[in-house]
C-alpha positions in Angstrom: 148.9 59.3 154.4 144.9 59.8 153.9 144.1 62.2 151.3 141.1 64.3 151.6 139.1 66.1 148.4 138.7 69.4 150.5 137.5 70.8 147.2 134.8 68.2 146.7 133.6 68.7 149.9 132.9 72.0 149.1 131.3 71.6 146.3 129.1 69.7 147.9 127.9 71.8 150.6 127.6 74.6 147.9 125.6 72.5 145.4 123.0 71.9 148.2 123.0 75.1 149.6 122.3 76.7 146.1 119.3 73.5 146.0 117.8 75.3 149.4 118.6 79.0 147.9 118.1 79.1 144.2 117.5 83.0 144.3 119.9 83.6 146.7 122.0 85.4 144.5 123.0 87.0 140.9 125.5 84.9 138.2 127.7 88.3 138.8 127.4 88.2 143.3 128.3 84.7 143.1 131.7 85.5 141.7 132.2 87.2 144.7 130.4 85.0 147.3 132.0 81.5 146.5 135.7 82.9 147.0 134.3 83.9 150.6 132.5 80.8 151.2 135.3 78.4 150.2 137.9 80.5 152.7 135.1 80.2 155.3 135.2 76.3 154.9 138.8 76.3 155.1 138.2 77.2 158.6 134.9 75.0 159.4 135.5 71.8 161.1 134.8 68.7 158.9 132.4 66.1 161.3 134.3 62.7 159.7 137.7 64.1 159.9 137.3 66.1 163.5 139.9 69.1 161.9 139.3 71.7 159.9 140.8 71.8 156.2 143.5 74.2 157.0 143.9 72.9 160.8 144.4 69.5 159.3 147.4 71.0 157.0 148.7 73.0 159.7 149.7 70.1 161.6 151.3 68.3 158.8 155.5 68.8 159.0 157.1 70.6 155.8 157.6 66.6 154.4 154.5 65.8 154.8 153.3 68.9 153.2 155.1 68.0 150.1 154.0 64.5 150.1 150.8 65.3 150.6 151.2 67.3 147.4 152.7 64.5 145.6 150.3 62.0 146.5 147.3 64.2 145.4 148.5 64.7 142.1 149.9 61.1 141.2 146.1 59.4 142.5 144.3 61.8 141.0 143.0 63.3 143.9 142.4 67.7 143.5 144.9 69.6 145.1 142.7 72.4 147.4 144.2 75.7 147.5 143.8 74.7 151.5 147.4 72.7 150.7 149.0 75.4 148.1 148.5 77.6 150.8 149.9 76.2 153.5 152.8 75.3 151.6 153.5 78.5 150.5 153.5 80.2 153.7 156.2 77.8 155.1 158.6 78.7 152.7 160.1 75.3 151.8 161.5 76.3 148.7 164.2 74.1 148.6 161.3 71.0 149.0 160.0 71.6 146.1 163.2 72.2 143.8 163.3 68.5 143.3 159.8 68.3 141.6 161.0 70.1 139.1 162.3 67.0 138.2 159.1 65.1 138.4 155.7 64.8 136.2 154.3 67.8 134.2 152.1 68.2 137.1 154.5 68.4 139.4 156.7 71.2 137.7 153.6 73.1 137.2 152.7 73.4 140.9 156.2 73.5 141.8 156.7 76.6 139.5 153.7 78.1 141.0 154.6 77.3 144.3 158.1 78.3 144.8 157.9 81.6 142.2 160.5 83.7 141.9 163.6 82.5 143.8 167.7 82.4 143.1 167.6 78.8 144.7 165.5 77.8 141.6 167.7 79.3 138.6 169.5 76.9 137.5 166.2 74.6 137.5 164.5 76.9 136.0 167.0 77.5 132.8 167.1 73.5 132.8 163.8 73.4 132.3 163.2 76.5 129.8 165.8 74.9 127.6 164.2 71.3 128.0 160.7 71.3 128.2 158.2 70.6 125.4 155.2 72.4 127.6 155.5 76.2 126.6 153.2 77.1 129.9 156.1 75.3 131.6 158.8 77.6 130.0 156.7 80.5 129.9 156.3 80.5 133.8 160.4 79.2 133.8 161.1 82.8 131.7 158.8 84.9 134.1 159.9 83.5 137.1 163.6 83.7 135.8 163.8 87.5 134.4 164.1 89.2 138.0 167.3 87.4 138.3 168.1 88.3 134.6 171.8 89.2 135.6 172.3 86.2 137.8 172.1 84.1 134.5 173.4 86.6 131.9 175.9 84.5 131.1 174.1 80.9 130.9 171.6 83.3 128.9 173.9 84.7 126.1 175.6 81.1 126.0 172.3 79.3 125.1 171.6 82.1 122.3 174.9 81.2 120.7 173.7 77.4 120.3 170.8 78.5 119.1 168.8 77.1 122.0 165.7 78.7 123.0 166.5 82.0 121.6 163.6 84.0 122.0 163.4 83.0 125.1 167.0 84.1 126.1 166.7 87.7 124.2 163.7 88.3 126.4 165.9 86.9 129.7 168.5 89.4 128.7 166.6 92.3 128.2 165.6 92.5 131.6 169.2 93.2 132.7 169.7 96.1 134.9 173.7 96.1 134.4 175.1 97.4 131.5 176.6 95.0 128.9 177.7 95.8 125.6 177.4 92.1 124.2 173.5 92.2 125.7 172.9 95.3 124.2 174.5 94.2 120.5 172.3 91.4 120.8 169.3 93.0 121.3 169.8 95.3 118.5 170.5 92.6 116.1 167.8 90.5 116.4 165.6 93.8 116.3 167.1 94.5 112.9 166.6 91.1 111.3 163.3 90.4 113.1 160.7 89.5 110.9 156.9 90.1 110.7 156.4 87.7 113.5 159.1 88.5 115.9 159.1 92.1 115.1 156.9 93.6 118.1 158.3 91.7 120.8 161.9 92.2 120.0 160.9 95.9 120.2 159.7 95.6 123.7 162.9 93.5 124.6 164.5 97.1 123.2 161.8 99.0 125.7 162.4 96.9 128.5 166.5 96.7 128.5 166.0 100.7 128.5 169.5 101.9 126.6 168.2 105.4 124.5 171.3 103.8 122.0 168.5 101.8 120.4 166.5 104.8 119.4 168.1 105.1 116.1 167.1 101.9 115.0 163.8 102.2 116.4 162.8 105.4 114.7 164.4 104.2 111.2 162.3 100.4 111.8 159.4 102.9 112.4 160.0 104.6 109.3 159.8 101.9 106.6 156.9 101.4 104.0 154.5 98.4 104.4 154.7 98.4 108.2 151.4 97.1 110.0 149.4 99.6 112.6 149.6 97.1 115.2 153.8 96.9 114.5 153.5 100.6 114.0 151.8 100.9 117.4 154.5 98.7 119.4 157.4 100.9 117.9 156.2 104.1 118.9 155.5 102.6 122.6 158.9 101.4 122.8 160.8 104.7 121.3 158.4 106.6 123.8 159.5 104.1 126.6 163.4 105.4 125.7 162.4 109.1 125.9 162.2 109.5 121.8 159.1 110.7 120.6 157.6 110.2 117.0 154.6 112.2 115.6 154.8 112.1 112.2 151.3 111.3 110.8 150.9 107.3 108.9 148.3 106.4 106.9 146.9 103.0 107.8 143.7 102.7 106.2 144.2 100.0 104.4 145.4 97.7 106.8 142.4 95.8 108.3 143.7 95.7 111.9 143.5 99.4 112.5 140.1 99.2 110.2 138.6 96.7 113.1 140.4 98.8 115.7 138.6 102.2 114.2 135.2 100.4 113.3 134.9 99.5 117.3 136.0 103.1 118.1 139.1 102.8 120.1 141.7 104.0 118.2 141.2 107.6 120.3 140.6 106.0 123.7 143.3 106.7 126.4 142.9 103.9 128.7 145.8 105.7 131.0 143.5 108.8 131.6 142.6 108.4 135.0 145.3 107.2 136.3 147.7 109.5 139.0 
């Protein structure tokens, strides 16, 4: 199958149109303008290939579409968001399931590609608990937490073998039915997190949205030597359960809320405007 560089064609025609209009526009328009001109060119017609970029995809069958895919990325040839696109809007889902098997490459744009999807799952938690690329599992975990319940069990399975447990706490707290084992779980890794894990197992806390976890929140909150930035995301999360806490802390020794105060944001409601 002939691959085309859609994207180096482009390029192309915008390098000499910038040659013919050097003042044509600001740094700051031409953020704007390129995204319009490059959806324009998907629907100009190409002189040496008689079909427009996204013509030339259209005709292609949902095989070929993947091919296509395949063969760009293993030559070396850039994949135009012409292709992404037209895969996407066929909705070939289970197409691209197998090359989640495949290259690095290929899992990436498969991961993009297919999104959020129960067909994928048990790809998905393959791959979280395999991979060595932490983009790869970090798209796995965000494409896997709407389904949190689907793989509740898989996920509190893999926390007992110790496999890719932050992952798996953070899978878990986005479960919308009740469990007492997910919600023991989440409490006791909040109480023997440590500096580093401290804040995020305090959102998990916020996002799995039981008001039991308030206690511990509000004693965590309480404790001597705590950072502002840790004191910061344990008052968002007991605020996120309905608790409140307004007891005044003095941070002035701790250099994060020094930067934070010296750039004068620490009164600045970014949420002030918004309905």
């Amino acid at each position: 199958m002939k691959l085309y560089d859609f994207d180096g064609m482009f390029e192309e025609k915008l390098a000499d149109y910038i040659k013919r209009n050097p003042r044509g526009y600001t740094e700051k328009q031409w953020e704007d303008v390129i995204p319009a001109m490059y959806a324009k060119f998907g629907d100009t017609v190409v002189k040496s290939i008689g079909k427009t970029p996204n013509q030339f995809y259209a005709e292609q069958s949902d095989g070929q579409l993947i091919e296509s895919l395949v063969s760009h990325l293993k030559k070396g040839v850039p994949v135009s968001e012409y292709l992404c696109n037209a895969i996407e809007n066929r909705h070939i889902e289970e197409l691209l399931i197998p090359l989640l098997q495949g290259s690095e490459d290929e899992i990436s744009y498969a991961l993009n590609l297919i999104g959020t999807s129960q067909k994928a799952l048990p790809a998905y938690m393959r791959l979280l608990c395999e991979s060595d690329n932490e983009d790869i599992r970090n798209t796995c975990v965000d494409n896997v937490k709407e389904f949190a319940d689907d793989v509740k069990e898989e996920a509190l399975a893999n926390y007992s073998k110790g496999i890719q447990p932050e992952y798996m706490l953070e899978i878990l707290s986005r479960c919308k039915q009740r469990d007492d084992r997910v919600y023991d779980l989440l409490i006791k890794a909040f109480r023997t997190a440590d500096d580093q894990t401290l804040a995020m197992r305090a959102s998990y806390l916020a996002a799995y949205g039981d008001e039991r976890a308030l206690p511990y929140l509000l004693e965590r909150i309480e404790e001597d030597g705590i950072t502002y930035a840790d004191f910061q995301d344990l008052k968002f999360a007991i605020e996120a359960l309905g608790g409140t806490y307004d007891k005044e802390r003095d941070f002035s020794s701790d250099p994060y809320y020094d930067l934070i105060k010296s750039h004068g944001a620490l009164n600045i409601d970014i949420f002030k405007d918004i309905k």
